[in-house]
C-alpha positions in Angstrom: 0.0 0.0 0.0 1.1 3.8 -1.2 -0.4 6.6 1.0 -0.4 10.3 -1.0 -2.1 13.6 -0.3 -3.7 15.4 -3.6 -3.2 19.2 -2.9 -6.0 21.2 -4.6 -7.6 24.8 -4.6 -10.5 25.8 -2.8 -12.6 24.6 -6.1 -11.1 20.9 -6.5 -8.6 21.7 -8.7 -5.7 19.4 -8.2 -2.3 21.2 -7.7 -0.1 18.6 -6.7 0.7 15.7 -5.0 2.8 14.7 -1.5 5.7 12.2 -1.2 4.5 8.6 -1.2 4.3 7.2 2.7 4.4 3.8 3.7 1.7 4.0 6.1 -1.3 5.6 7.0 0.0 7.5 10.2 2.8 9.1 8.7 0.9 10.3 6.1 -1.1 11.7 8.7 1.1 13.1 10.7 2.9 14.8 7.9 0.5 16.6 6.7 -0.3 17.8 10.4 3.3 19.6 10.6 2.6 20.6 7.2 -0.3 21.9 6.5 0.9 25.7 7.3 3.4 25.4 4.5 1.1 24.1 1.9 -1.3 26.6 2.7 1.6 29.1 2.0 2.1 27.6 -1.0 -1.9 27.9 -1.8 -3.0 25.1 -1.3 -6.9 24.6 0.4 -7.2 21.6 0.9 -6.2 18.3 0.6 -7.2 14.0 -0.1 -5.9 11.0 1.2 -5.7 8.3 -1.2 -4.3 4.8 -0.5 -3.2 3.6 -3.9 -5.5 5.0 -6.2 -8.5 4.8 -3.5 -9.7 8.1 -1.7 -9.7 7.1 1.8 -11.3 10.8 2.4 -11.4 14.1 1.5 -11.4 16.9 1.0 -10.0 18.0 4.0 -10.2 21.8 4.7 -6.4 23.5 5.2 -8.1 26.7 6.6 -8.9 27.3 10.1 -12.9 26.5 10.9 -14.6 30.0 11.2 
């Protein structure tokens, strides 16, 4: 199993993709020290996917209001 994170704009748009991870959890917890650079780089939000599967998404980069 490949875990990646699609990076995409506020619309869906992809922009990008992580580094492959080995597991769930560090996928997770990469993208929880993260998530302030990718938003810096413009990025809104993001998937999981395990292989080609969406595990879930989107997931919100922007703090709740």
């Amino acid at each position: 199993m490949t875990w990646t994170w699609t990076y995409e704009k506020a619309d869906g748009t992809v922009v990008g993709r992580s580094e492959v991870f080995d597991n769930r959890g560090d996928a997770e917890s990469w993208v929880g020290e993260a998530f302030g650079e990718l938003l810096d780089d413009g990025v809104d939000q993001v998937r999981l996917f395990d292989g080609e599967a969406e595990v879930y998404g989107p997931m919100s980069l922007h703090p709740e209001s």
